[in-house]
PDB file of N, CA, C, O and CB in Angstrom:
ATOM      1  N   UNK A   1     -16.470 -29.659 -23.809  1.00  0.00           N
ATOM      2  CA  UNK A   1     -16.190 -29.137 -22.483  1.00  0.00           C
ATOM      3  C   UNK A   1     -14.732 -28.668 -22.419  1.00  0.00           C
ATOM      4  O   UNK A   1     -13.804 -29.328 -22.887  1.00  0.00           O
ATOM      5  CB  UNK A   1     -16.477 -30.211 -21.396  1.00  0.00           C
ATOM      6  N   UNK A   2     -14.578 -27.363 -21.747  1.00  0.00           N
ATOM      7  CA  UNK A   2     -12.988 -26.980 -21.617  1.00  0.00           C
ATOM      8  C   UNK A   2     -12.686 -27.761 -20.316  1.00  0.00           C
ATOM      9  O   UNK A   2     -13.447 -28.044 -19.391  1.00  0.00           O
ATOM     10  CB  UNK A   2     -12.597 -25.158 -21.457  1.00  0.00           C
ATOM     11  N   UNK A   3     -11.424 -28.022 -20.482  1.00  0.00           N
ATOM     12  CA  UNK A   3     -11.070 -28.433 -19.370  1.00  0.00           C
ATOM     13  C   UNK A   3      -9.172 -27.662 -19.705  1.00  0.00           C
ATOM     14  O   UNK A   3      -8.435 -27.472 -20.673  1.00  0.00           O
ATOM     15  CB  UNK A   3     -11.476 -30.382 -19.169  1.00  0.00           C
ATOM     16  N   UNK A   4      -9.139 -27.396 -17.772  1.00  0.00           N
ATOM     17  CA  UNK A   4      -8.292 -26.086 -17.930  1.00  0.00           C
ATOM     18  C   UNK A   4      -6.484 -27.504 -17.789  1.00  0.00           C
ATOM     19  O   UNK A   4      -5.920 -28.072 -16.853  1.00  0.00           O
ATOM     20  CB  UNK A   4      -8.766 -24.340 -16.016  1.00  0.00           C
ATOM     21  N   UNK A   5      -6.327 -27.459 -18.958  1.00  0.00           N
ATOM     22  CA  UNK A   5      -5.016 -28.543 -19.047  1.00  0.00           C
ATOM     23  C   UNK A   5      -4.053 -27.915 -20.279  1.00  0.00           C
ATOM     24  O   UNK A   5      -4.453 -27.448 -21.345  1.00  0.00           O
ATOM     25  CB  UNK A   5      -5.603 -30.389 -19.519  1.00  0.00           C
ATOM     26  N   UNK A   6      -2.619 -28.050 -19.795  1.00  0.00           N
ATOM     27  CA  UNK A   6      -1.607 -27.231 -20.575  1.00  0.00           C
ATOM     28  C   UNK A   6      -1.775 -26.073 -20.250  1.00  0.00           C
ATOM     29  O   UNK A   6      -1.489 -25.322 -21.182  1.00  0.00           O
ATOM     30  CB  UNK A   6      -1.623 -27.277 -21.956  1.00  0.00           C
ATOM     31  N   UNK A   7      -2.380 -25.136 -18.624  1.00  0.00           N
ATOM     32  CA  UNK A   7      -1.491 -23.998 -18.594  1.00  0.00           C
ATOM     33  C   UNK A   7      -0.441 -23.776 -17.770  1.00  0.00           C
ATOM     34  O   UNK A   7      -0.244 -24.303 -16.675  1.00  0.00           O
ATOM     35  CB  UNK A   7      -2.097 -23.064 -18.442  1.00  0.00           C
ATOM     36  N   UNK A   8       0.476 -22.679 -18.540  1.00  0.00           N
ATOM     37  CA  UNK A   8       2.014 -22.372 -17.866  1.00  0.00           C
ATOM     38  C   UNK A   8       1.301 -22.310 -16.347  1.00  0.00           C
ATOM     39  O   UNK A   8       0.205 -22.141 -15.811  1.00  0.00           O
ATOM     40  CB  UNK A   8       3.026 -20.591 -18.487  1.00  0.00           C
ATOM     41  N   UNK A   9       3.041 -22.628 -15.971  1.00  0.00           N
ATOM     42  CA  UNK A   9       2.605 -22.424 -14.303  1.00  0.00           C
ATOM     43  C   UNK A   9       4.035 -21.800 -13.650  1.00  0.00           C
ATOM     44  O   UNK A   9       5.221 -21.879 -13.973  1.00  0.00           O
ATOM     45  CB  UNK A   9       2.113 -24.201 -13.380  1.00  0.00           C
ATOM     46  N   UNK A  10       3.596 -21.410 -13.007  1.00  0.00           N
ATOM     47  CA  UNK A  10       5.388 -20.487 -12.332  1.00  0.00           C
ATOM     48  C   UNK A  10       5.219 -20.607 -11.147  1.00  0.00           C
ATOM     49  O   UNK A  10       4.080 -20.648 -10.681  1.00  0.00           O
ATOM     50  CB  UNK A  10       5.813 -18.596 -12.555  1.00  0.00           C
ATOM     51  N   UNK A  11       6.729 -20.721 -10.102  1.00  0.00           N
ATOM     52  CA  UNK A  11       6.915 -20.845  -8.952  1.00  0.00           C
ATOM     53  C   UNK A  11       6.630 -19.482  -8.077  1.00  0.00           C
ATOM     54  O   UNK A  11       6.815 -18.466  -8.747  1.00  0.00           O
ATOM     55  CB  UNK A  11       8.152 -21.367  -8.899  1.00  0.00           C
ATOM     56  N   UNK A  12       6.201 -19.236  -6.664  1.00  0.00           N
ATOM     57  CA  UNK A  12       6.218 -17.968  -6.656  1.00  0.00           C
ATOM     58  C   UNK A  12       7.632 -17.784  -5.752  1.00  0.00           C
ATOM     59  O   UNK A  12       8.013 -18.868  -5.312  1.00  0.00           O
ATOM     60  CB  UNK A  12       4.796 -17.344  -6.098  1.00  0.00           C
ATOM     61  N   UNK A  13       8.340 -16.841  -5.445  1.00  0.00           N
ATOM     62  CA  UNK A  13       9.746 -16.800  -5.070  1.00  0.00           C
ATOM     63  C   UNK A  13       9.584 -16.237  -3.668  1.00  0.00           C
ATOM     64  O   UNK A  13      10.549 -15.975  -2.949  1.00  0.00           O
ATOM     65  CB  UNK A  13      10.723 -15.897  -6.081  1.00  0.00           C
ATOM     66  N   UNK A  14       8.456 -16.084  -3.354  1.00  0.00           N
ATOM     67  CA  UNK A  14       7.984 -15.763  -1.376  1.00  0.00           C
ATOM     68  C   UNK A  14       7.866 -17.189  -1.325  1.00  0.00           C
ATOM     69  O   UNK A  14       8.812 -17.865  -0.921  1.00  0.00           O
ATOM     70  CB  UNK A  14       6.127 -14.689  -0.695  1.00  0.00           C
ATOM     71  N   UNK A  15       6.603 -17.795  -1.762  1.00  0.00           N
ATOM     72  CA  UNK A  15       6.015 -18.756  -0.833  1.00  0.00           C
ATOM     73  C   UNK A  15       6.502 -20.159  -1.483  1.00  0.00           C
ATOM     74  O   UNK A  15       6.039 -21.159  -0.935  1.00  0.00           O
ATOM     75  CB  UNK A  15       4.293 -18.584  -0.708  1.00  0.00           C
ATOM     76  N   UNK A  16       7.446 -20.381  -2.665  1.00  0.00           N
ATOM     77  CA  UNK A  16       7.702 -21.160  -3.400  1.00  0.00           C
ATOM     78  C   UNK A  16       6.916 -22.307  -3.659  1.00  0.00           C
ATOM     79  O   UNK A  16       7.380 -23.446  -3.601  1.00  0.00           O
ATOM     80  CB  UNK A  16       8.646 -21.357  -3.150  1.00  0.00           C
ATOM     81  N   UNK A  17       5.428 -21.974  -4.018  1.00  0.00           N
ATOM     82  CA  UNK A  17       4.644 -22.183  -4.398  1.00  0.00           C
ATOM     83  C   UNK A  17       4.029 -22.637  -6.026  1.00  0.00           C
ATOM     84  O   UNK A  17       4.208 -21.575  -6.623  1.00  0.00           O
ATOM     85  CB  UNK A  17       4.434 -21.447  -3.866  1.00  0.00           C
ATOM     86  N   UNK A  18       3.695 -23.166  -6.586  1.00  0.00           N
ATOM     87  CA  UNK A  18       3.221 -23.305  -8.158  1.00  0.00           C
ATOM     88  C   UNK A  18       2.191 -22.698  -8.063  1.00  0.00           C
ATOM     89  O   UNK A  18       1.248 -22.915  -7.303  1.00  0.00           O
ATOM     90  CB  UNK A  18       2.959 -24.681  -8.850  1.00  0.00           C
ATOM     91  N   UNK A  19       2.382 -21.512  -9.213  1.00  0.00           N
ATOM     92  CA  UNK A  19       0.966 -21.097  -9.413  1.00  0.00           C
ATOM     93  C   UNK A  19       0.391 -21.093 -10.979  1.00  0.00           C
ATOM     94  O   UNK A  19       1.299 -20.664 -11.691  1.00  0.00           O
ATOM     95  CB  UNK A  19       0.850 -19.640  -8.816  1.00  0.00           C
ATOM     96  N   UNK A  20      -0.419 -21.314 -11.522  1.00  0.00           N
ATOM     97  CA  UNK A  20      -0.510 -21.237 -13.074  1.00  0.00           C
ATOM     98  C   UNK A  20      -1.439 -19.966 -13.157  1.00  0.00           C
ATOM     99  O   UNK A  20      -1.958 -19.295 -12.265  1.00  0.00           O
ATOM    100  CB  UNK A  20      -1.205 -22.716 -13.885  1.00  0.00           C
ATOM    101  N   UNK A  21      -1.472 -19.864 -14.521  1.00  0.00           N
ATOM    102  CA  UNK A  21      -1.887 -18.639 -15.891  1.00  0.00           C
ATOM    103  C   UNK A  21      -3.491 -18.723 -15.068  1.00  0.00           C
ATOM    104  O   UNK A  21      -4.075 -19.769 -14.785  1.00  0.00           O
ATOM    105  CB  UNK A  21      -1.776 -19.376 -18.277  1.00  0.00           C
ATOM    106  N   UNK A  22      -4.013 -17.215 -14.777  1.00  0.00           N
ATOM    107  CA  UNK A  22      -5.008 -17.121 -14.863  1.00  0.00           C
ATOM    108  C   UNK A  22      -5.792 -15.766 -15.757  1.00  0.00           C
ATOM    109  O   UNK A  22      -5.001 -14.825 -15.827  1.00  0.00           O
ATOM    110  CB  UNK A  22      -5.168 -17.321 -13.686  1.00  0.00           C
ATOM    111  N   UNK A  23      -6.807 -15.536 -16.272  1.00  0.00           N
ATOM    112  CA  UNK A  23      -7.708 -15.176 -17.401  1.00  0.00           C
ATOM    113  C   UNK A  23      -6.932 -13.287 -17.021  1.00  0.00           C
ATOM    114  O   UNK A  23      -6.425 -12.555 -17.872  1.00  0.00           O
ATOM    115  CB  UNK A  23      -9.963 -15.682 -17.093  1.00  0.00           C
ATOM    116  N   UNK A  24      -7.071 -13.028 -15.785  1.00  0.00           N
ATOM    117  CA  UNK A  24      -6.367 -11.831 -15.287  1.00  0.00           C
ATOM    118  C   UNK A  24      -5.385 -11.408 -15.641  1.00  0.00           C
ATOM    119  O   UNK A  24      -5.396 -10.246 -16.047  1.00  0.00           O
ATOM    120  CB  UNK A  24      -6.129 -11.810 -14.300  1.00  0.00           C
ATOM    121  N   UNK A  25      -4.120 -12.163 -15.640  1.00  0.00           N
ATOM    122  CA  UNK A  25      -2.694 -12.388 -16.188  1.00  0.00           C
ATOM    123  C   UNK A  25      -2.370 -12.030 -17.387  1.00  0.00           C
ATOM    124  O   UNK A  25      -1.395 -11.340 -17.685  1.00  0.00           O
ATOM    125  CB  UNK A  25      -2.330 -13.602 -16.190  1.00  0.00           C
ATOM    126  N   UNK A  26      -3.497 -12.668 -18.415  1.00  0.00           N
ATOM    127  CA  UNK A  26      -3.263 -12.518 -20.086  1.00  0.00           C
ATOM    128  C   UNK A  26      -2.503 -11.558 -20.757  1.00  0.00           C
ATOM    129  O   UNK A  26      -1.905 -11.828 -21.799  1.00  0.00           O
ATOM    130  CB  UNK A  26      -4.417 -12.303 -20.736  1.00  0.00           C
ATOM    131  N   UNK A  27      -2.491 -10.808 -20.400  1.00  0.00           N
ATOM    132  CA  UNK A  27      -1.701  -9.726 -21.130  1.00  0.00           C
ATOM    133  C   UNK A  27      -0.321  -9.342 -20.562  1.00  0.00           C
ATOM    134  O   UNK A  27       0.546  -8.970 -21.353  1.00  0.00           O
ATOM    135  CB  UNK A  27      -2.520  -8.470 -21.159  1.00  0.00           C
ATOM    136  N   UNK A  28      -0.044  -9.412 -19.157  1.00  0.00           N
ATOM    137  CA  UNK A  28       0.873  -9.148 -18.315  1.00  0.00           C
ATOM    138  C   UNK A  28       1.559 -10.531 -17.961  1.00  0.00           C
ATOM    139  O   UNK A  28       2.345 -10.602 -17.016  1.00  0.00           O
ATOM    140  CB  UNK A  28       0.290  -8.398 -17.183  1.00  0.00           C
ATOM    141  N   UNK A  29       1.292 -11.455 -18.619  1.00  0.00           N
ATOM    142  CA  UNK A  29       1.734 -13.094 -17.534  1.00  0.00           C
ATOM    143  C   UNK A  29       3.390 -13.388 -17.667  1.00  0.00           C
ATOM    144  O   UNK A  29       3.809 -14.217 -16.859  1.00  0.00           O
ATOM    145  CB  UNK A  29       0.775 -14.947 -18.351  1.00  0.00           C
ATOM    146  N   UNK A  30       4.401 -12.795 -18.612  1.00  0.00           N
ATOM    147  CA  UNK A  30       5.627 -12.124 -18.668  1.00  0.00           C
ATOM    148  C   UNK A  30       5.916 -11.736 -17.547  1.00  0.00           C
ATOM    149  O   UNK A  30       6.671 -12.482 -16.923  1.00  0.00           O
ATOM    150  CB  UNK A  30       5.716 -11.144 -19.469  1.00  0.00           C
ATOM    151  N   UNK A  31       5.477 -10.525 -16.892  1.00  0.00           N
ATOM    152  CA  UNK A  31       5.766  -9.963 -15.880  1.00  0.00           C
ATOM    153  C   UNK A  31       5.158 -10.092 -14.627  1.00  0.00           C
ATOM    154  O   UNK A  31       5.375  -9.233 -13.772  1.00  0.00           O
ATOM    155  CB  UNK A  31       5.773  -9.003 -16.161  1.00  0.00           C
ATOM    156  N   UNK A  32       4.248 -11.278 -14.343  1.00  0.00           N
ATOM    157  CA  UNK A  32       3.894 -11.724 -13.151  1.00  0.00           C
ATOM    158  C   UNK A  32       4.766 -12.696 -12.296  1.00  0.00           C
ATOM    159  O   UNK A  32       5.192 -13.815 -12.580  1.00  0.00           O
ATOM    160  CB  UNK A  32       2.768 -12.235 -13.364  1.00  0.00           C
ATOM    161  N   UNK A  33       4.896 -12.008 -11.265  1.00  0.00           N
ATOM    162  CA  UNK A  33       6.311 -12.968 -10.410  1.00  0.00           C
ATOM    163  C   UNK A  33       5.605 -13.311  -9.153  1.00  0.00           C
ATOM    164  O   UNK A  33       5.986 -14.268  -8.480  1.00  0.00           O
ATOM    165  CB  UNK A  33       8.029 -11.939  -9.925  1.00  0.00           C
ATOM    166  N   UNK A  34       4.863 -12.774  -8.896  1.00  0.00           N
ATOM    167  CA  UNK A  34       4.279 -13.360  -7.365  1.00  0.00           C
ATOM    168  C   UNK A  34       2.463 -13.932  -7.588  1.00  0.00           C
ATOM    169  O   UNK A  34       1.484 -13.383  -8.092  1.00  0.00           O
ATOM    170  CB  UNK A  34       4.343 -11.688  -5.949  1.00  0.00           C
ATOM    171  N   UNK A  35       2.663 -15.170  -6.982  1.00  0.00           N
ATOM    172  CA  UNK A  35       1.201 -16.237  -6.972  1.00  0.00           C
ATOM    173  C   UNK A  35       0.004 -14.985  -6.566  1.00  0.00           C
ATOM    174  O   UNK A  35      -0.988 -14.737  -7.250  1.00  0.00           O
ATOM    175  CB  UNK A  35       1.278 -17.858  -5.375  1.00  0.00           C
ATOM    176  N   UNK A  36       0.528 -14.045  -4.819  1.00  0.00           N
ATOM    177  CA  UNK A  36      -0.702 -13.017  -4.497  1.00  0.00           C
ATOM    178  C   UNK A  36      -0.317 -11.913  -4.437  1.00  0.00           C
ATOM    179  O   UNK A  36       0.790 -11.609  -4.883  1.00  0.00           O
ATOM    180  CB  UNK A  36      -1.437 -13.144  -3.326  1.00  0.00           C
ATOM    181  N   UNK A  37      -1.289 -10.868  -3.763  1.00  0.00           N
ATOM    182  CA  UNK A  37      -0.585  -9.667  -3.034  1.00  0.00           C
ATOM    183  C   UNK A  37      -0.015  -9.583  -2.208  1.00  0.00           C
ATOM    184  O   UNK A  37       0.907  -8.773  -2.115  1.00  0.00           O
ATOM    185  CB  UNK A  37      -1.036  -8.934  -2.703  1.00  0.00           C
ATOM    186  N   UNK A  38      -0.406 -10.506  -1.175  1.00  0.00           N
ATOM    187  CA  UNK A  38       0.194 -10.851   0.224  1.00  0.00           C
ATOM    188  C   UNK A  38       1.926 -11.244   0.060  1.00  0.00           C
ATOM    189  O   UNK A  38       2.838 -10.755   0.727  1.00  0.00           O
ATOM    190  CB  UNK A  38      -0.755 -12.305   0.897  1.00  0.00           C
ATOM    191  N   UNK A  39       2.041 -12.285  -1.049  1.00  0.00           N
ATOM    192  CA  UNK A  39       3.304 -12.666  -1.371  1.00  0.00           C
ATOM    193  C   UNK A  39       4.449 -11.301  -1.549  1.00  0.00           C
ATOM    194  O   UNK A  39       5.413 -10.958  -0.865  1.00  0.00           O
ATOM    195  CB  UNK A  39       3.107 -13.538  -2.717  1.00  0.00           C
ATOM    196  N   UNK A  40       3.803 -10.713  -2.853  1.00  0.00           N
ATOM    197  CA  UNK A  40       4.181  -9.334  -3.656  1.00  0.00           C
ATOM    198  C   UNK A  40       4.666  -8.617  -2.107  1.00  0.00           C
ATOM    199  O   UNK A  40       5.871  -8.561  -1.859  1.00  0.00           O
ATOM    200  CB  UNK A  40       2.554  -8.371  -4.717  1.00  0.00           C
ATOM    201  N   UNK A  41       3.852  -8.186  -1.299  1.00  0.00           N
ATOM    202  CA  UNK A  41       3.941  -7.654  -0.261  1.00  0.00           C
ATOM    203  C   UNK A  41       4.951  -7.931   0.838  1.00  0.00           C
ATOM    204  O   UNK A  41       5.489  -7.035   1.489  1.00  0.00           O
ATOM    205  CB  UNK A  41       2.936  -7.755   0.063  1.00  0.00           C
ATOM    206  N   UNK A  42       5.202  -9.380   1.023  1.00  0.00           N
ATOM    207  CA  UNK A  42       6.310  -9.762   2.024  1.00  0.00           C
ATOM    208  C   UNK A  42       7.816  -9.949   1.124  1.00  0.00           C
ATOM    209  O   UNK A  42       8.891 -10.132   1.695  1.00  0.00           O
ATOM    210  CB  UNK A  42       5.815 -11.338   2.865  1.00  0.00           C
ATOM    211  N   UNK A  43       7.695  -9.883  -0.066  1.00  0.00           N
ATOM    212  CA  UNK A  43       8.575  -9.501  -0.797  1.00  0.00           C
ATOM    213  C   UNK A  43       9.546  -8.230  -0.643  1.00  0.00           C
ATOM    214  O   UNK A  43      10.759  -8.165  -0.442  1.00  0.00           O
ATOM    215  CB  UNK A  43       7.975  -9.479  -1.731  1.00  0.00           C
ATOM    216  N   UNK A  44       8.587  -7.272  -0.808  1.00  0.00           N
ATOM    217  CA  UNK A  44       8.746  -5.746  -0.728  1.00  0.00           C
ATOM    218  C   UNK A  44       9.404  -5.453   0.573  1.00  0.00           C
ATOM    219  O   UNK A  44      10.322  -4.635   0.524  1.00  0.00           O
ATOM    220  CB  UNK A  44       7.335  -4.948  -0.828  1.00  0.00           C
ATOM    221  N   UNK A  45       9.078  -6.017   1.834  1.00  0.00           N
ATOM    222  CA  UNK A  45       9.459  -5.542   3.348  1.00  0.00           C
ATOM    223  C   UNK A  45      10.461  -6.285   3.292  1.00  0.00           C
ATOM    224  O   UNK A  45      11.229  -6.360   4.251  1.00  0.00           O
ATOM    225  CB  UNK A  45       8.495  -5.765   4.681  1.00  0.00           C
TER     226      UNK A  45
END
């Protein structure tokens, strides 16, 4: 059985939040800085 233990996890810098590595991320998870869009978004304004 997988069990999802040991992945990175990063703070998000809107909601200062922990968020970890998801399957989406994989290739880009370097350059992911915000947990959502919503975050990404109140960032931006």
């Amino acid at each position: 059985m997988h069990k999802k233990v040991n992945l990175p996890i990063k703070i998000c810098p809107v909601c200062l939040r922990p968020f970890t590595w998801r399957k989406k991320w994989e290739k880009n998870w370097l350059e992911v800085k915000y947990c959502s869009k919503r975050c990404a978004g109140q960032h931006r304004a």
